[in-house]
N, C-alpha and C positions, 0 to 999 in steps of 0.2 A: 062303288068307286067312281070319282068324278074323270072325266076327261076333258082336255079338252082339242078342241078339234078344227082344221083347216080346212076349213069349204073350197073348193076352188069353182071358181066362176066362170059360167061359158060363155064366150064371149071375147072379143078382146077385151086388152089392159095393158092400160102405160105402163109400162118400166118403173123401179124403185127408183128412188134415184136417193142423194145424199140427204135433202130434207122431207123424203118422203118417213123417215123416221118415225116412229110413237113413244117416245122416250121419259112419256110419266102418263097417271092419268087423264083421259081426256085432251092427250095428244103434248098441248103447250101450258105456259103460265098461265096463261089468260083460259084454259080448258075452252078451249073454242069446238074441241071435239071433231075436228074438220081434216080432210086430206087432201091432199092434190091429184090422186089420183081417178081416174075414171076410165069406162069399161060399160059394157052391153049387158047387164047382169039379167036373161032370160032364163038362167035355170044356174043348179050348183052339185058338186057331187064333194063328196070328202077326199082330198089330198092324202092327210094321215093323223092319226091320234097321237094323246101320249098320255096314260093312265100316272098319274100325280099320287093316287093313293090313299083318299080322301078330297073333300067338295073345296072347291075354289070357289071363291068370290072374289077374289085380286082380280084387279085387270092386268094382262098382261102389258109390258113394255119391250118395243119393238126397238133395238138398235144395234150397231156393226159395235158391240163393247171392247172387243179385244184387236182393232183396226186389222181385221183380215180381211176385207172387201166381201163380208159375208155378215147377215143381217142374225142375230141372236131373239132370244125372246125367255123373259125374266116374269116369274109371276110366285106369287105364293099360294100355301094350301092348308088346309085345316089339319093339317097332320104335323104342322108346326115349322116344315122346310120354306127355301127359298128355291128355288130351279130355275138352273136355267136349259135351255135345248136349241138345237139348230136349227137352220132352216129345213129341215129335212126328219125334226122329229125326236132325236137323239140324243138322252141325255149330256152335258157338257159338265156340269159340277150341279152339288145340293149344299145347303147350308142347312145347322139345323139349328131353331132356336128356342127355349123354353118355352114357349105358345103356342098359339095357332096364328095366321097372318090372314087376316083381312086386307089388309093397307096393301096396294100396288104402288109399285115400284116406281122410283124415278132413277133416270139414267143419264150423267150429266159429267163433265170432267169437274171436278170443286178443287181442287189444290193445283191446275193448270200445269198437268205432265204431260198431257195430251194422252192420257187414258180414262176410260169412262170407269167412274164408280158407280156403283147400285145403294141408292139409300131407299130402305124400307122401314116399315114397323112392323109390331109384335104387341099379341096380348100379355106378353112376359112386362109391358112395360119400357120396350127400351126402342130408340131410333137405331138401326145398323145398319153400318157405309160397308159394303162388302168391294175389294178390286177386282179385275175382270175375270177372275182363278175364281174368285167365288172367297178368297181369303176376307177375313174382318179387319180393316183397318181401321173400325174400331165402333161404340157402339153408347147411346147418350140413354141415362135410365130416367122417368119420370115415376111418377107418382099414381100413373092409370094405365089401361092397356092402350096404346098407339094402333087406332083404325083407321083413322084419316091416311090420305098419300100425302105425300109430301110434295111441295113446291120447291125447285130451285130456279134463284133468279138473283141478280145484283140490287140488292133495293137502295142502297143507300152511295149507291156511285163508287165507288171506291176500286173498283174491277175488279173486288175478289166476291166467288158467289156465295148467298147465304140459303141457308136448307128453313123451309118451314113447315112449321108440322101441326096437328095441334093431340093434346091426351086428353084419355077418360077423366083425368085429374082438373079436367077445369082450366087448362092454362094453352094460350098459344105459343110455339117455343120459336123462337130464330136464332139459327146456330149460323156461326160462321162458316165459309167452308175451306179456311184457311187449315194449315196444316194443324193436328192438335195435339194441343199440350199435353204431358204429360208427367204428374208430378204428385211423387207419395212422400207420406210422412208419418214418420213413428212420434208417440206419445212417450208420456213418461214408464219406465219398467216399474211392475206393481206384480206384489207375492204375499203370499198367501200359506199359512201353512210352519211349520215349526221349521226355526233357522239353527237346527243342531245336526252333529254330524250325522251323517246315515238315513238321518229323515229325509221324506218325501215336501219337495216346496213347489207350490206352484206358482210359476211364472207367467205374466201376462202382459200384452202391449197390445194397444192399438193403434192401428194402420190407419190414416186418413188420406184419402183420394182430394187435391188440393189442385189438380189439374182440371183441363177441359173435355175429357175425355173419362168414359171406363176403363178398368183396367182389368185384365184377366190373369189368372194364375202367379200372383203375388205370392213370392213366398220369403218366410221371416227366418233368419237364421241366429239362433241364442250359440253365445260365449261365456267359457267362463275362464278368466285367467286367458284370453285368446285361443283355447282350443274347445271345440266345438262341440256344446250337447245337445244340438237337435234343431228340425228346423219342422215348420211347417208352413202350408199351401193356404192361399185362401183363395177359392173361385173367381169370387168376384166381389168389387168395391165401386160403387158406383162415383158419378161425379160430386163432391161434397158430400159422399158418405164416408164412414167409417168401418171398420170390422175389426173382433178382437180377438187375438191368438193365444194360445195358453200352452204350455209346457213342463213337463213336470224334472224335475230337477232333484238330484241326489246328492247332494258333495260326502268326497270321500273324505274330505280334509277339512281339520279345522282352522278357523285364523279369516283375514281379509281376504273376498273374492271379489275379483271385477267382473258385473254382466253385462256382455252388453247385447245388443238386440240387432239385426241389419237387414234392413231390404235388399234383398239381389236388383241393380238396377235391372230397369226393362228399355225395353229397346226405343230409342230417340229419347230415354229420359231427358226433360230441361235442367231438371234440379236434383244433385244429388246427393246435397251439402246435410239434407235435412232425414238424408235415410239409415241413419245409426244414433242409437241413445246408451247408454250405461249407467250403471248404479252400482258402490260397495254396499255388498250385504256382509257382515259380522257373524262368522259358521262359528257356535258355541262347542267346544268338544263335548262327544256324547259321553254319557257319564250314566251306569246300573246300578243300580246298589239295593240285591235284593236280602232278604233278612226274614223268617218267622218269627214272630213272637209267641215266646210260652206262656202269658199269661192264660190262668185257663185251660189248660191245655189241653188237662181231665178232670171234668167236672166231675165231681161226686156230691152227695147228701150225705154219705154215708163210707165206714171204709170197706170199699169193695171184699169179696172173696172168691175162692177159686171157683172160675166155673162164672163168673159173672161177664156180661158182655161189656165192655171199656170200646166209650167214642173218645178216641184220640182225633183232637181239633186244632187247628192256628191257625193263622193269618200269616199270607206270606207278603211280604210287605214291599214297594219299590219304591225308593226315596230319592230316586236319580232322573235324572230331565229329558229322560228318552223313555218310549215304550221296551220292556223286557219281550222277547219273544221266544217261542219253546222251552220253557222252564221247566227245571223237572226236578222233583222234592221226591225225598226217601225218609221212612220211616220205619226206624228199627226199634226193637225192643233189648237190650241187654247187646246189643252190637249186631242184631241177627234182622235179616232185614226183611219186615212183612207185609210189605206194599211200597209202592213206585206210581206217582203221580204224575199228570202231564198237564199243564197249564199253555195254551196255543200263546196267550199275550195278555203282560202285567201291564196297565199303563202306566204314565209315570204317576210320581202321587198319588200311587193306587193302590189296590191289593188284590189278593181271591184266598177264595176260602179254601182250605184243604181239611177231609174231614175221612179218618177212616175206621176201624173196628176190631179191638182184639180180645180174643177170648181169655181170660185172667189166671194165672198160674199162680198158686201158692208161690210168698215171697219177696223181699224187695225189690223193685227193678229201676232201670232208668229207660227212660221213653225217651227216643232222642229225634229230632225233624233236620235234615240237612237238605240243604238246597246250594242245586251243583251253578258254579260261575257260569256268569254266563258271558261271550265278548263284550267287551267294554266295560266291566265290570270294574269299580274303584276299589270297594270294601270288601274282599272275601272273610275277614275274619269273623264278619257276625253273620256267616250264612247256616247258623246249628243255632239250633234251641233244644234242650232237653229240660225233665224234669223227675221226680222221683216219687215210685208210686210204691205203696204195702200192700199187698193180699194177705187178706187169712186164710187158712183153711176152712171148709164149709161144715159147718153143723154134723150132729150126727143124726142124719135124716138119708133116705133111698135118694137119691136124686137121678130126674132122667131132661138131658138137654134137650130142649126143643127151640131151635131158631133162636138162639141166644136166651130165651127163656128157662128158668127150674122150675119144673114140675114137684110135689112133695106129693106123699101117701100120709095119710092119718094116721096116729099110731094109737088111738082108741078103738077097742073092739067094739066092732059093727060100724061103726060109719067106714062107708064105703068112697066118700067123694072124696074128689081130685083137686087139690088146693094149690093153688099158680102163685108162686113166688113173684115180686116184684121184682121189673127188668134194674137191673144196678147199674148205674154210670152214664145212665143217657138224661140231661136236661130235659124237663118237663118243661 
């Protein structure tokens, strides 16, 4: 654990006084490094610590930030906070930021309210103006981690002060330190995904950050027809970035929807002309239409007989512009029903195979495949396929079943061996 700690000096020492301040690195603009103060410094004992919780490298910045006639002290720490403490030790507020913070603190009024703000950086990449609560009033993202301190000073006369900083990114930055803008922007609504009823569409826009400033906790609220399907958050958007949201969308009803998209404004938005976008999307009615087909249905070489095993086979077919889901086919023999199939999902312009096994009775019969409506359904009347099948009776031979297999016995004396009839009805 790093600390860090107040030596006190024995000796005397002059008084603080209002410009005895240390309000950035190395004191002033110019890092002169230098104080007004002086003192007999013959020996030192420790005042008091404050465990941060991880190693500091920040220097601290010494100033009265919240005008109570009481001197504060702001520094950062490898644990990713900002802190601040009193003169006495005490935590007062922590900030915490994606990183860890190298960069110490400057402490300075930039928008002339006559309270001091704290601009620091982060390895996260971003400058952050925190006000004397320790609140973010708001935070500039680069393209490296921010280790340098930052300067503030008026460079170009004008009386309002500017922040300089520089990133891992290669670039020196000067920010104004005038009030900051604030100003988002939605793109065009872009989906994804079938536009029929019931189906899942997915919705997308993105947010563009068009202001001078980060923005945090952006969130997008999707319409349809003006009442509301959902919204979502986006962390964070930097300055000249973009981010993009996605939504998943059901319409229950077919016909013209209006979507549209909206930014909740955020607070001092400048502009808020540009935070709603819309699009008709064209919801097709959903439409099943599922059907077996008999062709096929019993394949044979041969005309079966009793006692033989029969694959009963179709296709059950969906010829409607939605996926079918929970399907479920019956298959009877003579109206008697000897198996119940379940299919999870037909897609559309699809099929699956239904395929089952009966054991063959002496006789003519009708095999019949019905498949139950399903919602949305247009066509029920071609959801039955049957067909018509003959049995003969079998031979006059012993016969003994085995697993849909005849067994026969020899009917010449002395041959003893066991002659296996051919499976009947199953495709080779």
């Amino acid at each position: 654990m790093m600390l860090i700690i107040i030596l006190l000096l024995s000796g005397s020492c002059t008084t603080f006084s209002a410009d005895a301040d240390w309000p950035m690195f190395r004191n002033d603009i110019t890092h002169s490094g230098t104080s007004n103060l002086t003192g007999n410094f013959s020996g030192v004992k420790t005042l008091w610590k404050y465990n941060a919780g991880s190693w500091i490298i920040s220097s601290p910045s010494i100033a009265d930030i919240d005008n109570n006639g009481e001197k504060e002290i702001v520094f950062g720490s490898g644990d990713g906070n900002i802190y601040c403490v009193n003169s006495t030790g005490n935590l007062l507020w922590e900030y915490k930021t994606d990183g860890v913070v190298f960069s110490s603190p400057a402490v300075a009024d930039i928008n002339n309210d006559t309270k001091m703000e704290i601009i620091i950086g982060s390895s996260d990449g971003r400058l952050y103006c925190l006000d004397e609560n320790g609140n973010k009033l708001f935070s500039y993202q680069t393209n490296g981690s921010v280790s340098s301190s930052s300067a503030v000073a008026d460079i170009d006369g004008d009386g309002n002060a500017e922040i300089i900083f520089g990133s891992n990114d290669g670039y020196l930055y000067i920010l104004t330190g005038t009030e900051p803008e604030t100003d988002l922007r939605l793109g065009d609504i872009e989906y994804g995904g079938s536009l029929v009823q019931m189906d899942t569409t997915i919705l997308s826009v993105k947010v563009y950050n068009d202001g001078t400033v980060d923005s945090d906790n952006v969130s997008v609220e999707f319409f349809d027809n003006n009442v509301s399907i959902g919204n979502e958050t986006v962390d964070f958007v930097s300055v000249n970035g973009e981010q993009n949201v996605d939504i998943k969308w059901i319409p229950s009803e077919e016909g013209v929807h209006e979507i549209k998209a909206e930014i909740r404004p955020l607070m001092n938005e400048t502009n808020t002309s540009n935070n709603l976008v819309s699009i008709n999307l064209s919801i097709q009615k959903r439409i099943i239409d599922l059907h077996p087909v008999s062709e096929n249905m019993i394949y044979l070489t041969e005309t079966p007989k009793e006692g033989d095993l029969i694959v009963i086979h179709a296709l059950v077919h969906n010829d409607g512009n939605a996926d079918a889901f929970n399907v479920i086919a019956s298959v009877y023999v003579d109206e008697t029903l000897i198996d119940t199939l379940h299919f999870s999902r037909i897609p559309k312009d699809g099929y699956r195979d239904l395929s089952t096994y009966w054991t063959a009775v002496h006789g003519t019969h009708t095999i019949k495949i019905t498949v139950e409506s399903s919602p949305y359904e247009t066509n029920p009347m071609n959801n039955e396929a049957s067909t018509i099948i003959n049995v003969q009776k079998t031979d006059e031979k012993k016969t003994l079943p085995v697993f849909g297999l005849r067994a026969c016995f020899s009917n010449h004396p002395g041959d003893n061996h066991i002659c296996c009839a051919k499976k009947r009805g199953i495709k080779q």
